[in-house]
The first five atom37 places (N, CA, C, CB, O) and aatype in JSON, in Angstrom:
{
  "aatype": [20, 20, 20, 20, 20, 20, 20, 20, 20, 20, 20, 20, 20, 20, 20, 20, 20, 20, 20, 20, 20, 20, 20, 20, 20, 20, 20, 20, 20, 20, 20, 20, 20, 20, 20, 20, 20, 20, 20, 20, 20, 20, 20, 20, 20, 20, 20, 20, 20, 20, 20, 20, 20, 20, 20, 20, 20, 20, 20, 20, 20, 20, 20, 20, 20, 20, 20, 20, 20, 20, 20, 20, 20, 20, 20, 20, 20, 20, 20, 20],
  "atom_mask": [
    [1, 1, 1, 1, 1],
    [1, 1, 1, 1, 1],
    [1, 1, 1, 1, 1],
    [1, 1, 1, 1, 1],
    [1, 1, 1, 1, 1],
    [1, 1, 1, 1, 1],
    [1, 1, 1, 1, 1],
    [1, 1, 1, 1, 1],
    [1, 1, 1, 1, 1],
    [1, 1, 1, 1, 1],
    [1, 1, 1, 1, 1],
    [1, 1, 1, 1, 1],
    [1, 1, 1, 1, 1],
    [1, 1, 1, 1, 1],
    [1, 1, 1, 1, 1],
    [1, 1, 1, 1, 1],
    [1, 1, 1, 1, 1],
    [1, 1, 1, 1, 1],
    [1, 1, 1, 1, 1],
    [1, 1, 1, 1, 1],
    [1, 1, 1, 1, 1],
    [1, 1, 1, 1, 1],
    [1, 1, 1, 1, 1],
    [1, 1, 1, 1, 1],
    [1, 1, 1, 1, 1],
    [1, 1, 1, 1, 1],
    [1, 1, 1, 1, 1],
    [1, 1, 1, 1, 1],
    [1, 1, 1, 1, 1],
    [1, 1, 1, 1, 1],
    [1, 1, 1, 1, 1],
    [1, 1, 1, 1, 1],
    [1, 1, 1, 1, 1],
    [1, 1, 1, 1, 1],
    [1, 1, 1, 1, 1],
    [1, 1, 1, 1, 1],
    [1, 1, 1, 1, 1],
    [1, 1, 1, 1, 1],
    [1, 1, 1, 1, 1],
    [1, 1, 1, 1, 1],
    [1, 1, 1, 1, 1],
    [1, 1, 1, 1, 1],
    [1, 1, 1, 1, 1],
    [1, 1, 1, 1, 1],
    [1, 1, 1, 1, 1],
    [1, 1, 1, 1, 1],
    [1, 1, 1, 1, 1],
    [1, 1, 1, 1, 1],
    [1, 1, 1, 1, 1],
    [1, 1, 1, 1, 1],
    [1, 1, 1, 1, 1],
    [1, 1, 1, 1, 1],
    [1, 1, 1, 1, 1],
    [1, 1, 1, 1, 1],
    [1, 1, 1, 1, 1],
    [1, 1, 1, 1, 1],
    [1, 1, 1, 1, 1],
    [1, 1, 1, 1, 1],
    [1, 1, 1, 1, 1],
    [1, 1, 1, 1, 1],
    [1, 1, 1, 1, 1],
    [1, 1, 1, 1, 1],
    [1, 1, 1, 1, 1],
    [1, 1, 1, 1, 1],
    [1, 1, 1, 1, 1],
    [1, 1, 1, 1, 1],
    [1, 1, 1, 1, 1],
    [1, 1, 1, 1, 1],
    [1, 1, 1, 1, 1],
    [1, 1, 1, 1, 1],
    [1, 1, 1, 1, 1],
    [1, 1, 1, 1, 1],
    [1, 1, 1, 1, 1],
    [1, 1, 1, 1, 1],
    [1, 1, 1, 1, 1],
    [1, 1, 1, 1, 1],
    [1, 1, 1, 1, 1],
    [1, 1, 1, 1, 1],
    [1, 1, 1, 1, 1],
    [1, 1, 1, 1, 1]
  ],
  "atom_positions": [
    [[-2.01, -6.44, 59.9], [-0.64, -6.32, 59.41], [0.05, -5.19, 60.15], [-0.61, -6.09, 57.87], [-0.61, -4.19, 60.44]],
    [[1.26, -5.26, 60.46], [1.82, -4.16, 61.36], [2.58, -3.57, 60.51], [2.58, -4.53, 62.62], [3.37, -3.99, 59.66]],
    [[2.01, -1.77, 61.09], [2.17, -0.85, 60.72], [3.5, -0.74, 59.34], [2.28, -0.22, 61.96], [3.4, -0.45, 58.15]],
    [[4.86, -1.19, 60.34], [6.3, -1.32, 59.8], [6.09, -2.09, 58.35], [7.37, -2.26, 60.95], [7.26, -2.3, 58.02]],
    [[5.5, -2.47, 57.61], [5.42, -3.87, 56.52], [4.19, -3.14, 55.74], [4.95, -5.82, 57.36], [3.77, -3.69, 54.73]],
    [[3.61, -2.0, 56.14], [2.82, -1.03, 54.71], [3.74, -0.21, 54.44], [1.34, -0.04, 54.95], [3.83, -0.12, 53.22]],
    [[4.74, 0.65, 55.15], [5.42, 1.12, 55.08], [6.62, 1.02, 53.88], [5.49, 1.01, 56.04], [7.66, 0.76, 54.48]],
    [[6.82, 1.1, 52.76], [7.61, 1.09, 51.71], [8.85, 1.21, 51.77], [7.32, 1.82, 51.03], [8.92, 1.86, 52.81]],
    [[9.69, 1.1, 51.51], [11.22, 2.19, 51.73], [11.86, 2.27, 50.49], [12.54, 1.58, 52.86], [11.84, 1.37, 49.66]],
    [[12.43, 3.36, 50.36], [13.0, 3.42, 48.73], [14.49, 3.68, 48.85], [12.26, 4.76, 47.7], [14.93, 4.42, 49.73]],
    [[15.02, 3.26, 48.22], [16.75, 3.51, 48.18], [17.59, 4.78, 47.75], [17.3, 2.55, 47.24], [18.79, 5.02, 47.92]],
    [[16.26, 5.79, 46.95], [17.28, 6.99, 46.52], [15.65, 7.74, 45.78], [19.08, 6.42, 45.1], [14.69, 7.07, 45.39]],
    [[15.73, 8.7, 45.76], [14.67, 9.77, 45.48], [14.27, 9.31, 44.05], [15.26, 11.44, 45.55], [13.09, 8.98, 44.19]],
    [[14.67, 9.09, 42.56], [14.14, 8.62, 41.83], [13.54, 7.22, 41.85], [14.76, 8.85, 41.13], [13.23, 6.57, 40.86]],
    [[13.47, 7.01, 42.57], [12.82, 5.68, 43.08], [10.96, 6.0, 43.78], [14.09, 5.04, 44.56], [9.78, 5.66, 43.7]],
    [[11.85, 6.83, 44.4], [10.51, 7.4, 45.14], [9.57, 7.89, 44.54], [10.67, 8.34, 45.96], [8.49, 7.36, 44.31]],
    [[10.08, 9.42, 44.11], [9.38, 10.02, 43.1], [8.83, 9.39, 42.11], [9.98, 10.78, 42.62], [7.7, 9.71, 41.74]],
    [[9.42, 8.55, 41.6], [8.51, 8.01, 40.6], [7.17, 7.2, 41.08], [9.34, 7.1, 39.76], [6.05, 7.2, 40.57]],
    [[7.83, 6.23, 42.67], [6.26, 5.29, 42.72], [5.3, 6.42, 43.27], [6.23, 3.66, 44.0], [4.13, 6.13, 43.06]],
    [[5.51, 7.81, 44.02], [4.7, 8.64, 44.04], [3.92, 9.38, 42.78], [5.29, 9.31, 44.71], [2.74, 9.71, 42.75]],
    [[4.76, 9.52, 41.92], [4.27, 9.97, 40.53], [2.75, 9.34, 39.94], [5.48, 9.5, 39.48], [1.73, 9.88, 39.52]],
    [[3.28, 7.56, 40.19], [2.51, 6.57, 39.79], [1.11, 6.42, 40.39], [3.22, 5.48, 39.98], [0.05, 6.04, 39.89]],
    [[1.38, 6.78, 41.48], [-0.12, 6.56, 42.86], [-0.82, 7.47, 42.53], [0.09, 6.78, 44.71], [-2.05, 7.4, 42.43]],
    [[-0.04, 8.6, 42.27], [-1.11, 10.11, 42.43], [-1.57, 9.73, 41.08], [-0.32, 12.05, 42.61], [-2.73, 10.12, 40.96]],
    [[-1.03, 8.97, 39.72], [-2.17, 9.41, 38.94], [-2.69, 8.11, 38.56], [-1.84, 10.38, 37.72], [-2.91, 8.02, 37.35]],
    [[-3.02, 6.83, 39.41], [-4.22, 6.69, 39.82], [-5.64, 7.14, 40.37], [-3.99, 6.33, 40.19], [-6.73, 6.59, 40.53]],
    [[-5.13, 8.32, 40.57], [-6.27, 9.08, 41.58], [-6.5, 10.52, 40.62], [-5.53, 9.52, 43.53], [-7.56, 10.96, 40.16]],
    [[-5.69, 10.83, 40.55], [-5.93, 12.35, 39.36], [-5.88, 12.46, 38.47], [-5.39, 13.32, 39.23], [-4.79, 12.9, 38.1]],
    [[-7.07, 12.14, 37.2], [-6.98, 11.85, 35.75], [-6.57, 13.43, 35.23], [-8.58, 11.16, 35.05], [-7.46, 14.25, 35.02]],
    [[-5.32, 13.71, 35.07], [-4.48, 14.22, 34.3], [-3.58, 14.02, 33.12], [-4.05, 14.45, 34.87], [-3.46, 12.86, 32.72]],
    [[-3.07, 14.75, 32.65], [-2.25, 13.93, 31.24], [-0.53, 14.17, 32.4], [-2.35, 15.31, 28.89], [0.31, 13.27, 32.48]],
    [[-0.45, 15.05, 32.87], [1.16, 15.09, 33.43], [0.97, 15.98, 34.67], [2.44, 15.86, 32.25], [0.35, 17.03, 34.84]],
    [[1.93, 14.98, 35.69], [2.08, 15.16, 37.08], [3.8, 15.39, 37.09], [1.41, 13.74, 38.04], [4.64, 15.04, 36.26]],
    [[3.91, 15.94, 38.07], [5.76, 16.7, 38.3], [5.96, 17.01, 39.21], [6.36, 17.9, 37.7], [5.31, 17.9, 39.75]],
    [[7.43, 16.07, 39.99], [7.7, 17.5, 40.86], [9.09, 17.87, 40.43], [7.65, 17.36, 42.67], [10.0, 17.32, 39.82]],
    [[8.71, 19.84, 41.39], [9.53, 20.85, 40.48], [10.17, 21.27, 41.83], [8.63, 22.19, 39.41], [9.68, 21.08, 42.94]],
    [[11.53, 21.96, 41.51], [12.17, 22.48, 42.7], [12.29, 23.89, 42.48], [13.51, 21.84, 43.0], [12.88, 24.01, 41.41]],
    [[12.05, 24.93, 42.93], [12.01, 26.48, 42.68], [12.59, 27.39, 43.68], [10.65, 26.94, 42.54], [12.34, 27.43, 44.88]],
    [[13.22, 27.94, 43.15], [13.74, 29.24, 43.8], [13.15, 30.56, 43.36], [15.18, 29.37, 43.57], [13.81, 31.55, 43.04]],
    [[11.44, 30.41, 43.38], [10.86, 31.42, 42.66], [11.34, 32.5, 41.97], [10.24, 31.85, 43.28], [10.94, 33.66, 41.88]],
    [[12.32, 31.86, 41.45], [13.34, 32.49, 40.19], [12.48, 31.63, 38.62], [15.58, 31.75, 40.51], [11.74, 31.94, 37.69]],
    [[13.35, 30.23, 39.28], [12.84, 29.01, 38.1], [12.56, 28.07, 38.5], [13.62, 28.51, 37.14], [13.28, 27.75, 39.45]],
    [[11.43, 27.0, 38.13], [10.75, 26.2, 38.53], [11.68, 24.81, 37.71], [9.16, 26.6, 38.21], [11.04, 24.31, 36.79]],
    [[12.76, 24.33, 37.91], [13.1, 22.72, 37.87], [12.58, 21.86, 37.61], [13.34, 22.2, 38.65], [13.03, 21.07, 38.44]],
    [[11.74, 21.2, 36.9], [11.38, 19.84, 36.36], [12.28, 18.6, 37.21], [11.76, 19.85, 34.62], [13.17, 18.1, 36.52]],
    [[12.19, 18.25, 38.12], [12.85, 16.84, 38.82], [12.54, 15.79, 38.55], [12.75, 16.62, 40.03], [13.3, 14.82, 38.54]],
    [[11.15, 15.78, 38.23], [10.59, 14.37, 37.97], [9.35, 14.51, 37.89], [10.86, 13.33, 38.94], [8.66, 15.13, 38.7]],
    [[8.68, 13.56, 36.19], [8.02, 14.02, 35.28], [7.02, 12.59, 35.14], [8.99, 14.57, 34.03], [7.56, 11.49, 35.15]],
    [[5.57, 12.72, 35.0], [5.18, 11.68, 34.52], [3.97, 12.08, 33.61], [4.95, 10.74, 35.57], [2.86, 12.51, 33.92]],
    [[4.57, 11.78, 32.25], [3.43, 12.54, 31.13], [2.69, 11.17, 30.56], [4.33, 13.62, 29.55], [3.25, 10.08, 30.46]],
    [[1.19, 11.47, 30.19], [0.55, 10.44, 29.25], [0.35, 9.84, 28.05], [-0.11, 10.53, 29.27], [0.8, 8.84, 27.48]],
    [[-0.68, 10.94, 27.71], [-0.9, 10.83, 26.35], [0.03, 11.75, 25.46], [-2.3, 11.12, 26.12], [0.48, 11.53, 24.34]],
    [[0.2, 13.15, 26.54], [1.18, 14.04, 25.21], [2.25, 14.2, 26.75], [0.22, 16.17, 24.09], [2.11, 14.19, 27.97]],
    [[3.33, 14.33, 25.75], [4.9, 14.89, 26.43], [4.97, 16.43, 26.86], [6.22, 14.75, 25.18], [5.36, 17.19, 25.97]],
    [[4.69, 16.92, 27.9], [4.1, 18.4, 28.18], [5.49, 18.72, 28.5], [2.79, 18.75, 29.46], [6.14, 19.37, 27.68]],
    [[6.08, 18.29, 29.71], [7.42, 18.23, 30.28], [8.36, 17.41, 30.23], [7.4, 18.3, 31.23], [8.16, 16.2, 30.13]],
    [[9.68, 18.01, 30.29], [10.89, 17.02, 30.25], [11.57, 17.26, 31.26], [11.78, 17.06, 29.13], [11.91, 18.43, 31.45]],
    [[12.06, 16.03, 32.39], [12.69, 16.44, 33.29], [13.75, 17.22, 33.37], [12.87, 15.72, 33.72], [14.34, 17.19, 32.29]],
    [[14.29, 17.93, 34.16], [15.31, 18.95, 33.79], [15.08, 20.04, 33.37], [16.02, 18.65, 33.03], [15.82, 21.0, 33.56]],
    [[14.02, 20.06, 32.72], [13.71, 21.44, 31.85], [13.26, 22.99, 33.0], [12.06, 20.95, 30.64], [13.19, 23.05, 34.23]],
    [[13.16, 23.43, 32.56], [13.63, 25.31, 33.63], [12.74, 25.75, 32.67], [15.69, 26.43, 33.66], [12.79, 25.76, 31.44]],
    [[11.68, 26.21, 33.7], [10.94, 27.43, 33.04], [10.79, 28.33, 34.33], [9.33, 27.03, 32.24], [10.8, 28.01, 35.52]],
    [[10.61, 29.74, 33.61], [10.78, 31.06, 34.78], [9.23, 31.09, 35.53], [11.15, 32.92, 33.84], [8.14, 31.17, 34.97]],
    [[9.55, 30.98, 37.07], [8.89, 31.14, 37.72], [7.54, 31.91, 37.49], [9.56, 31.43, 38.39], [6.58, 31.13, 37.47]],
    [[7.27, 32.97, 37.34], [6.34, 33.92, 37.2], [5.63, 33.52, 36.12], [6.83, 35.2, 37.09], [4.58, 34.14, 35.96]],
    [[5.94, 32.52, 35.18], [5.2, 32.51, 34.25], [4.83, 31.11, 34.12], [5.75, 33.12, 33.2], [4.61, 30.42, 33.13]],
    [[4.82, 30.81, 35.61], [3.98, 28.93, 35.53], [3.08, 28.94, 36.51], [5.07, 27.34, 35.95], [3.42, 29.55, 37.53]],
    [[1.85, 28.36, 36.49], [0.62, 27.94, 37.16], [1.07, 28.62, 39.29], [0.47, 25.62, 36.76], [0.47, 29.37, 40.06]],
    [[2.19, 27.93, 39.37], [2.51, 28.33, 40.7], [2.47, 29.88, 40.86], [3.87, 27.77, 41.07], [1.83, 30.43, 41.76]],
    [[3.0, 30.37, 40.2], [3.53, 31.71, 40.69], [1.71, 32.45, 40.65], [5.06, 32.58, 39.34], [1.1, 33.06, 41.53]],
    [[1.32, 32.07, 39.34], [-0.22, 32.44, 39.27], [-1.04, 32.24, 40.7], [-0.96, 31.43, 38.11], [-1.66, 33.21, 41.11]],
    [[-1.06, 30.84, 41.57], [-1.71, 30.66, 42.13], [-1.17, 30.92, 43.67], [-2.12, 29.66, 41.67], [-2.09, 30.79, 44.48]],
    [[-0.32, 31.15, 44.07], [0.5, 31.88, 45.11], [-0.4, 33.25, 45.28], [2.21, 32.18, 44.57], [-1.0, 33.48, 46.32]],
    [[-0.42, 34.26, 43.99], [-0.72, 35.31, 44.09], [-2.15, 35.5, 44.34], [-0.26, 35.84, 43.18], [-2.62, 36.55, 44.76]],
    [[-3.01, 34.15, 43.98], [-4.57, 34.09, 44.13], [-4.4, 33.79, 45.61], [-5.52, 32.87, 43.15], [-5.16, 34.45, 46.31]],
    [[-3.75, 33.13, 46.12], [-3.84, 32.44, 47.13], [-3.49, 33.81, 48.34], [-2.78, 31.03, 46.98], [-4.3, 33.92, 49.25]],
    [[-2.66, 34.5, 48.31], [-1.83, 35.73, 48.65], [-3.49, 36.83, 48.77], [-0.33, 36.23, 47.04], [-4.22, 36.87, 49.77]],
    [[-3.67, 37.46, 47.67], [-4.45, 38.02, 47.62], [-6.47, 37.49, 48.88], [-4.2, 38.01, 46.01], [-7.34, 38.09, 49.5]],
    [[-6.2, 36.47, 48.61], [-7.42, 36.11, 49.5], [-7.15, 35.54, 50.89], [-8.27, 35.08, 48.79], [-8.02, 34.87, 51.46]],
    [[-5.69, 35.85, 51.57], [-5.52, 35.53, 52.95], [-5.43, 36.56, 53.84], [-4.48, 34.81, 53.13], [-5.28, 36.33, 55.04]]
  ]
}
């Protein structure tokens, strides 16, 4: 099958994001996958895919420093 015809195309980012949402958690048994947009100020909720419990709501703003990222930046920081 050529290359061009696995290739997907999506019409606008919630489109996307979501069938990406969907793939990854085929593969990563998690309860909720997200992506977030940050200005390591505040971390953005863009697009949300929860399971069994409702962890996140898209849209929702929580302060940087006090989510998993900012934690693991600084692990990550510290051992380079």
């Amino acid at each position: 099958m050529p290359r061009q015809q696995l290739l997907k195309q999506f019409r606008n980012f919630h489109d996307a994001s979501t069938s990406i949402l969907n793939m990854m958690s085929q593969f990563i048994d998690v309860n909720t996958l997200f992506i977030a947009k940050n200005d390591q100020n505040t971390n953005q909720i863009v697009k949300v895919l929860n399971h069994d419990e409702q962890l996140l709501e898209e849209g929702e703003e929580l302060p940087y420093e006090k989510t998993f990222f900012a934690s693991w930046r600084s692990i990550i920081r510290i051992h380079l």
